[in-house]
Every structure is written in C-alpha cells, then in structure tokens.
N, C-alpha and C positions, 0 to 999 in steps of 0.2 A: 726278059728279066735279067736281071745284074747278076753274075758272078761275085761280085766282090763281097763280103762281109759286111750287115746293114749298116753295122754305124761306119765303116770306112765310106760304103754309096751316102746317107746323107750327110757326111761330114762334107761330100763332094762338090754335094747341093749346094750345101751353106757357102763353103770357100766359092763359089761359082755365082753363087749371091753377091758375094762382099764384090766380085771383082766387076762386075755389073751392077755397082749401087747407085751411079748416075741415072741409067736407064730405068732402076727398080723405085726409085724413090726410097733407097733404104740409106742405112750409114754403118759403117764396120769400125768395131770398135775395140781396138786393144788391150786389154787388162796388163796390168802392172805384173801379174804372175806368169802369162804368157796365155791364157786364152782368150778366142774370138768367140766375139759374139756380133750377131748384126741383129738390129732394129729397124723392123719393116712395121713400127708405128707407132714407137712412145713417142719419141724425140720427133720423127718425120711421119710422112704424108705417108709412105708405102703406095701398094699397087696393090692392082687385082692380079698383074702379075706372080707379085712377089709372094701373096698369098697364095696363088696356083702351085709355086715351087716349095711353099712352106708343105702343102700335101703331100707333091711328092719328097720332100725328105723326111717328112712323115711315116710313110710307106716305105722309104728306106733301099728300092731296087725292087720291091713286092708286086710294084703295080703305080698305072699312071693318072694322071688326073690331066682333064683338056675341058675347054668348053663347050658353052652348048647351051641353045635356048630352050625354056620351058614358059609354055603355053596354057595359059588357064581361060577358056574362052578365046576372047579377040585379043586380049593383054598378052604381051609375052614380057618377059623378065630374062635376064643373065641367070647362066645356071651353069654346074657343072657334071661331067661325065666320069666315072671312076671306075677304072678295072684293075681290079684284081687276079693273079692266078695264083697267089701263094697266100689265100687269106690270111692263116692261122699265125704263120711270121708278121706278114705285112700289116695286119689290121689289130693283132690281139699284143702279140711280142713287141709291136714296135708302137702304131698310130694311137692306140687309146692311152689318153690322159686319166693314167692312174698313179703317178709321183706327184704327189702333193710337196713341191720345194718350198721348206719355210724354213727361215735363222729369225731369231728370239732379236737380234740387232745383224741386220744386214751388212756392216761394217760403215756403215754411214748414222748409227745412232738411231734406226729407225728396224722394223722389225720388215721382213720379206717375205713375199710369198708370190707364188707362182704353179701355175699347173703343168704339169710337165708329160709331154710325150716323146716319142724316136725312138732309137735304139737302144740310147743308154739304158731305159730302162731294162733289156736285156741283162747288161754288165750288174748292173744296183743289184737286179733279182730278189727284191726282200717282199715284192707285192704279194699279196696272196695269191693272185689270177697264177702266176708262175708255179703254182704248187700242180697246178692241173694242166698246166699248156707242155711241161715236158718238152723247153725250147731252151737254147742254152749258145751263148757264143762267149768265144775270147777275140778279144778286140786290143791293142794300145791306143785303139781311138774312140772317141766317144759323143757323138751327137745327142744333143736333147733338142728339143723345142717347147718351149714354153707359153703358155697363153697368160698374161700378166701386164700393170699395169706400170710398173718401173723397172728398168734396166739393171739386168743381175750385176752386183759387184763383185771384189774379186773374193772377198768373204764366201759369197757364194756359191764361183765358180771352184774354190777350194773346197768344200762342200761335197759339191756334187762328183768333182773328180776322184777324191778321195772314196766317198761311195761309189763308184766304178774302176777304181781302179787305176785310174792314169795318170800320167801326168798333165796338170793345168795346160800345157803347152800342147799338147793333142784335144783338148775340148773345146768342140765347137757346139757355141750355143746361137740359138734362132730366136728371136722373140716380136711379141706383137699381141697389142690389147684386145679384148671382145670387140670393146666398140672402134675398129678400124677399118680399111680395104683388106685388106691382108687374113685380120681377123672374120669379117664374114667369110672371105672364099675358103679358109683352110679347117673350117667350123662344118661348111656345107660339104666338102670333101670326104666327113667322118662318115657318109652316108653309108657305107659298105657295111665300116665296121660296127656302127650302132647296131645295123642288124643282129652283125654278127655274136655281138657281146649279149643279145635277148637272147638269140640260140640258145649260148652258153650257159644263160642264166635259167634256162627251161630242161638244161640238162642232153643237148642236142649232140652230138658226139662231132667235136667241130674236125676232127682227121676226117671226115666223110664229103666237108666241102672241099671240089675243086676250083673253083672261080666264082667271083663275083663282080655283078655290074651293076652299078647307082647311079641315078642325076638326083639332082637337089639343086633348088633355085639359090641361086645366093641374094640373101637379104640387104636391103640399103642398111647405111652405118647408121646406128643410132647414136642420140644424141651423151648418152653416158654407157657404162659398162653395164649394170643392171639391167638398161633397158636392150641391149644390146644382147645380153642372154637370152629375152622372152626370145627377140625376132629370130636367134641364131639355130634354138632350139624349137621355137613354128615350124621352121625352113623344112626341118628335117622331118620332123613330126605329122604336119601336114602339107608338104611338098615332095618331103623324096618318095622313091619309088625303087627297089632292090631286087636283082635276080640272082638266084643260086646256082648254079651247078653244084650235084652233090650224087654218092655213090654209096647206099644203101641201101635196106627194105620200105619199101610204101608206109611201113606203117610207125617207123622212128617218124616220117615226115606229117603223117596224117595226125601224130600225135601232138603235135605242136604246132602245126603250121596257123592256125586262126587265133592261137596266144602270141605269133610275133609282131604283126603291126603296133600301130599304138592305139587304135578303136581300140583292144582290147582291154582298156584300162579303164578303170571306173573314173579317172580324172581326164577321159579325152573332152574334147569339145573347150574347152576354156584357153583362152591363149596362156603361154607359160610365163607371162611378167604376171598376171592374175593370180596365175596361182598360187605363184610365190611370195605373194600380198595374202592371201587367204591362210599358206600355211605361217605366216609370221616371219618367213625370211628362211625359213627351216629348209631347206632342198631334201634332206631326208626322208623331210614327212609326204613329199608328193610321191605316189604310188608309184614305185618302180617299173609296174609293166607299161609306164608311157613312153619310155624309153627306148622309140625305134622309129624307123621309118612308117609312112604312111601307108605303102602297097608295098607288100610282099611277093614274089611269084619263085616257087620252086620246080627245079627241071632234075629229077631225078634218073638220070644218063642209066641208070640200070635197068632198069623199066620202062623208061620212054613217058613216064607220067609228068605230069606238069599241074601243080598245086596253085591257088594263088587265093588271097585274103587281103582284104583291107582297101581303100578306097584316097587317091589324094583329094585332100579338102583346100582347091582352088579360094572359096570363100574364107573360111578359114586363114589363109595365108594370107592372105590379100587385106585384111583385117589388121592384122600383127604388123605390116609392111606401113601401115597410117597411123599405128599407136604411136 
C-alpha cells in the first residue's frame, strides 16, 4: 500500500494516464485555469486498460485492481480481481460515488453533471457518509473521478477546486461514461466497496474490517448510458462475489451477514434496467438492500469462523449481458 496521501497517489495515477494516452486510448486535456483532466471515453475510445487504472485511482493507494476470468458454466467472461487492505479509506473515503458535481450552466450554457469519486472527496467532506467515517486528510492536491457523460469545464473544475480547497492547477480530474470500456471496468471494480457501503448501512462497525477481496465480471458496453447502468449494476449484483477479513465477536457478524448480499432484497431477480422502467426512472424507489454483491463470505480472524450468504446468478448476468 502507498505511503503517500490518497489524493497525491491518484493524482499519480491520473498524470501517469495522461502520459500513456496513446497506449490507453485516452486524451489529456488542459483547462484554461490550469487543471487536468483526461477522458478515457467521452471524446475517445478508452480501454479496458484505462478503466483498470480509473479503480485503482479510485482506491487511491488503498488497494489494487488486476484481472481475471470469471466462469459461469462453460462461458467465461473478462472480469476483475480487487484487494483491499485499507477498506474504510480506500473504498468508503475515497472509491464511492457520493459527490454528485452539478453547475446550473457548466460554463458552456448548458447545465453539468457528473458523479464523482477519489479522494477529493475527502478534502469536500460535506457528504454525510463523513459524519460517521471519522477520516480526514489535508492535501494541496486533489483527485476526483467522475462517471459522466461530457467533459468537465473549467467552470467546473473551479467548482470543485474551490470545494476542496486548492488550487485549479493541482486538480486532477479522471472521466469516463457508463456506457464505455473504461466505464464498465471501473463500475465492476466498486465490487469491494458495494459490500462494504451494505455493511455500513446495516450498521456494521466498519473499523472491524481488515481487508477485502472481490471479482466481478465486467460487462460488455452498452449501447447508451441508461442501458449501460442495468448491465454495470447486474455485474455486481449478480456476478460479484466478496470476502472480508474482519475482527470482532461472532455475533456483530451473524447479525447481518444474510442482510448483505443482494438476494436479500425484495427487488432481486429482475434485471436493473427493468427495474428502473417499473420504478418510473426513480433510482430512489428501488429498494436499497439490492445494493451489493451477489456472495458474500466473512472470515472472522478472531474466532476462526467463516460466514457466507448469498449465491452468484450466472443466469441472471448472462441475461442483462443480451439486453
């Protein structure tokens, strides 16, 4: 794991993107105020690559992402592998998209929006999740990454700088749509953290996890962004698979473990562009506990116990993968 302060590691990432953007299929892009950003898939083609590096700058120095095939029957599919040893930073503080970036006019007359993970969040700190994580850096640098369909302006990236604190010329921004290369791998990567954020939502005392490991298949690009959510959120739903390391009594664990998968949810079994057609477009109204990986298995290092719930639905995925 990295030494260095999250957002200086994926600032690292990113500038190590830009200088490898022939090889990535990306392009690095200038702002008039002085920040970078590179597009690994509004403008270009992107990679599976540059998606693999969009995780780990994600994770920030937390933990890595590599590949790895996953097998449902005689199919096998591209997939990925994710380790964690510093969840609580890596996956809650840094990788979960929870800064919603929107300007009312993006500086192009047109209004912006984009979901944003990394580190910055960190610096921002106004999330909620931050009230309970008890995580905190100073940085003069600042990474985000964005999941988004048009390229941040410098509107923007004044925006965001200003909400963490730095100057335009140390923020590096990452971007890249649902429906891309880049966007499926860095989608299938959250697999750790989806868990981890059910934990927390179950009330799971997340200082008790020491490490975590995930695969999750990465989905082929669909053909819009909509559709490219159902497949990005199947993947995880009913293809990843999570392991904990964690250091507590049997029975924090016995207490939640068969609430975290996503069977646990009165909306499992439908794929999630369906559902999102059933609820009228609302993502609110889909029941929250669908929201995690497919198999869970917990290794409680104090007891030597080992939990596990929930089952991957091969069919299922395979399903969402022809929609």
């Amino acid at each position: 794991m990295s030494s260095a302060s999250l957002n200086e590691y994926a600032c690292g990432v990113i500038r190590s993107m830009a200088e490898g953007a022939d090889s990535l299929n990306v392009v690095e892009i200038h702002l008039p105020n002085g920040a970078t950003v590179v597009d690994a898939g509004v403008g270009v083609t992107g990679s599976l690559e540059a998606g693999r590096l969009m995780g780990e700058a994600c994770l920030a120095g937390c933990g890595s992402v590599d590949w790895t095939e996953i097998r449902f029957g005689e199919d096998v599919y591209p997939g990925v592998r994710v380790v964690v040893d510093r969840p609580k930073a890596g996956c809650m503080a840094s990788q979960y998209a929870g800064w919603a970036v929107s300007l009312d006019d993006g500086g192009d007359g047109s209004p912006y929006f984009g979901m944003g993970s990394g580190p910055a969040r960190v610096l921002y700190g106004s999330e909620p999740i931050f009230e309970h994580l008890g995580y905190t850096e100073t940085s003069d640098q600042a990474a985000i990454i964005l999941e988004g369909s048009t390229v941040p302006t410098e509107a923007v990236a004044d925006k965001v700088a200003k909400a963490c604190g730095v100057t335009p010329e140390n923020l590096c921004m990452l971007i890249a749509p649902t429906a891309s290369l880049a966007g499926s791998v860095q989608i299938s990567a959250r697999v750790v953290e989806t868990g981890l954020h059910k934990l927390h939502e179950l009330g799971f005392d997340l200082d008790a996890v020491l490490s975590g490991y995930g695969t999750c298949p990465v989905p082929p690009v669909a053909k819009s962004d909509l559709r490219a959510i159902g497949r990005t959120n199947d993947a995880v739903l009913y293809g990843g698979s999570v392991w904990y390391a964690v250091d507590c009594e049997d029975e924090a664990v016995e207490r939640v473990v068969e609430q975290v998968p996503s069977s646990s949810s009165k909306d499992y079994g439908t794929l999630f562009y369906d559902l999102f057609k059933r609820y009228d477009g609302d993502f609110y109204k889909i029941d929250p506990m669908l929201f995690s990986p497919a198999r869970v298995t917990i290794n409680n290092v104090r007891t030597g116990r080992v939990f596990t719930a929930g089952r991957v639905n091969g069919e299922l995925y395979m399903r969402s993968c022809a929609s």
